[in-house]
C-alpha positions as CSV (number, residue, x, y, z in Angstrom):
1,X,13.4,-1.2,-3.2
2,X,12.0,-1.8,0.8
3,X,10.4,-5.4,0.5
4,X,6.8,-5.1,0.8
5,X,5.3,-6.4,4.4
6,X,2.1,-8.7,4.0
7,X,-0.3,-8.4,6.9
8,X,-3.1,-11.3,7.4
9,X,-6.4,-9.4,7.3
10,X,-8.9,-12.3,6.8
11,X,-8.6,-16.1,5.4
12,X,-9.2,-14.3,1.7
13,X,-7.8,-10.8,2.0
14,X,-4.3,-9.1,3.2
15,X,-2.8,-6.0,3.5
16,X,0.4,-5.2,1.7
17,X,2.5,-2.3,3.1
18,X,5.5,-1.0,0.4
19,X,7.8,0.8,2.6
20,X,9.4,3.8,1.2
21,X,13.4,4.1,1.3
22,X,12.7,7.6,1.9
23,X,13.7,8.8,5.7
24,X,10.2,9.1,6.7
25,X,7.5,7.2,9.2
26,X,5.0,5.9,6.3
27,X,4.3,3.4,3.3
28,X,4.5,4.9,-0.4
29,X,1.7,3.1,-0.5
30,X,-1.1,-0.3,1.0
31,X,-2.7,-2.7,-1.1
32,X,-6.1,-4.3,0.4
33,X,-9.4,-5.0,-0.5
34,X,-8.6,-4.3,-4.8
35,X,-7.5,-0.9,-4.2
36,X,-3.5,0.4,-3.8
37,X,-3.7,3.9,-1.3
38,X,-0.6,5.5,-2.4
39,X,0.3,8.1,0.2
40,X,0.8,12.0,-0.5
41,X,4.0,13.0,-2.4
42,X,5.5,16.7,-2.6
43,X,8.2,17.3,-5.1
44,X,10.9,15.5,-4.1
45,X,13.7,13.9,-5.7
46,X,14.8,10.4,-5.1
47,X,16.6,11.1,-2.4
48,X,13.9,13.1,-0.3
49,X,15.3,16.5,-1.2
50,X,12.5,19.0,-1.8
51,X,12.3,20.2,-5.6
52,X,11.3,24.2,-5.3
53,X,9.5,25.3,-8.7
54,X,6.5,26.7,-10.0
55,X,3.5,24.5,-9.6
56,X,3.3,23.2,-13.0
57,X,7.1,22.0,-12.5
58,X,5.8,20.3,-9.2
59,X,3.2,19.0,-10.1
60,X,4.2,17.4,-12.8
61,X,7.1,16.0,-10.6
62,X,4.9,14.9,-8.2
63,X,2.5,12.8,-10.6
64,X,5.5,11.4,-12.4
65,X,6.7,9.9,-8.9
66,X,3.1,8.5,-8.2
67,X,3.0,7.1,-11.5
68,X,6.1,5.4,-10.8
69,X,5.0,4.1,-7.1
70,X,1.8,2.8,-8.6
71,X,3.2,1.3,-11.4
72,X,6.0,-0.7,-9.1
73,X,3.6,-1.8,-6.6
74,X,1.6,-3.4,-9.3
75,X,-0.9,-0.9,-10.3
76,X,-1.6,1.5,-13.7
77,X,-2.5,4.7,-14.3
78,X,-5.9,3.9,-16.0
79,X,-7.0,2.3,-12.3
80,X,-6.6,5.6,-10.3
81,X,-10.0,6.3,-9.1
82,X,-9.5,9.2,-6.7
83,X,-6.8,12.0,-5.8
84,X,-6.5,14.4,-3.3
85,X,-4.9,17.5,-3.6
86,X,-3.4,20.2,-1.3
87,X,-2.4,23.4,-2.6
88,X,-0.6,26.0,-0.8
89,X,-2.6,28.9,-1.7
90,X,-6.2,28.4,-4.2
91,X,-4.2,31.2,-6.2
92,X,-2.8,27.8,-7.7
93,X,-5.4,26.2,-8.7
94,X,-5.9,27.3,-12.6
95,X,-2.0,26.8,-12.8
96,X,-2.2,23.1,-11.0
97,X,-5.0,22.4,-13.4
98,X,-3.0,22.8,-16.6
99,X,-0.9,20.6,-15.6
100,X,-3.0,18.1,-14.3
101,X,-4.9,17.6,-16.9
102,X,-2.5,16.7,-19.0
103,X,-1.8,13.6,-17.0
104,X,-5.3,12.0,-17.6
105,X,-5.7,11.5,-21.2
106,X,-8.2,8.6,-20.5
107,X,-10.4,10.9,-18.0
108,X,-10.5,12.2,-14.7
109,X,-10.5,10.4,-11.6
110,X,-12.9,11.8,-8.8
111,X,-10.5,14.7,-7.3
112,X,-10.9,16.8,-3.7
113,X,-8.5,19.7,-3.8
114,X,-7.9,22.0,-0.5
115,X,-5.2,24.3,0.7
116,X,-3.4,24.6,3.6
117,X,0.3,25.0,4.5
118,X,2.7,22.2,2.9
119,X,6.0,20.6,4.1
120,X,9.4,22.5,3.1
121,X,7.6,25.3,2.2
122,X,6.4,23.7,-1.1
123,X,3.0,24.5,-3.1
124,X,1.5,21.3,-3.8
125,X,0.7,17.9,-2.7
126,X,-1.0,15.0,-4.3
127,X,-2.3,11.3,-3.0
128,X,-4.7,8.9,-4.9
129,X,-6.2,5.9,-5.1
130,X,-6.4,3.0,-7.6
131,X,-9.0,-0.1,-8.2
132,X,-6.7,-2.9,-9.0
133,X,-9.4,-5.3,-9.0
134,X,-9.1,-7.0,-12.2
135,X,-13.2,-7.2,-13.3
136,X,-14.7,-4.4,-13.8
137,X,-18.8,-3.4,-12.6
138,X,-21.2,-3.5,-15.8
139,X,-21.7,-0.4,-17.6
140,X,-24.8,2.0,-16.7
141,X,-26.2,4.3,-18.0
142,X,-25.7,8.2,-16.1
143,X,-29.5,8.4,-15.5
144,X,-29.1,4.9,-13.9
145,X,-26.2,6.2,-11.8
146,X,-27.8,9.3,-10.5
147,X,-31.3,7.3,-9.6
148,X,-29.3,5.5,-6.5
């Protein structure tokens, strides 16, 4: 694995950038501020090859892979707070959800999905983002939460 690449950002804050041994111009993912912004996978394998399938097949590739990334830069599944998702066509979007779903045992994170025209000609794409701040806010109640 790349070395990850620390950028000052303030006297109490930096950025960390974890390069991806993939052949293309990004991070897998940045670390600043508490939160880990892991960029958008397709199905690939490890190599970068695109994995064709059905969408259930890549999206469960997909989320395996960001599960991976988030785990190695130092992150858990249970801190994902939001994921965006790009479909190739909304005729996916019952299919992605069985999948999906059953990645979140826990509960949902907040979730965007649009469509639009994907790399290599594949069906889906997912990003998200986790809080790896390690306290967490005081509990309210929903009524609380939908006053501000």
């Amino acid at each position: 694995m790349n070395q990850p690449i620390t950028s000052p950002l303030n006297t109490s804050h930096a950025i960390v950038r974890y390069p991806t041994e993939l052949p293309f111009p990004f991070a897998k993912a940045v670390a600043a501020n508490g939160f880990l912004f892991l960029s958008g996978q397709v199905a690939m394998d490890d190599s970068g090859s695109p994995q064709h399938g059905d969408v259930p097949t890549q999206t469960r590739l997909i989320l395996n892979n960001l599960q991976r990334t988030l785990i190695a830069c130092g992150g858990a599944w249970e801190q994902v707070v939001k994921v965006t998702v790009w479909l190739s066509d909304m005729a996916h979007f019952a299919a992605f959800n069985q999948e999906y779903q059953r990645h979140f045992p826990a509960g949902f994170p907040a979730r965007s999905v649009v469509s639009c025209q994907l790399a290599f000609g594949l069906d889906v794409e997912i990003e998200l983002q986790a809080c790896t701040h390690q306290s967490s806010p005081s509990p309210r109640s929903h009524a609380d939460a939908s006053a501000h």
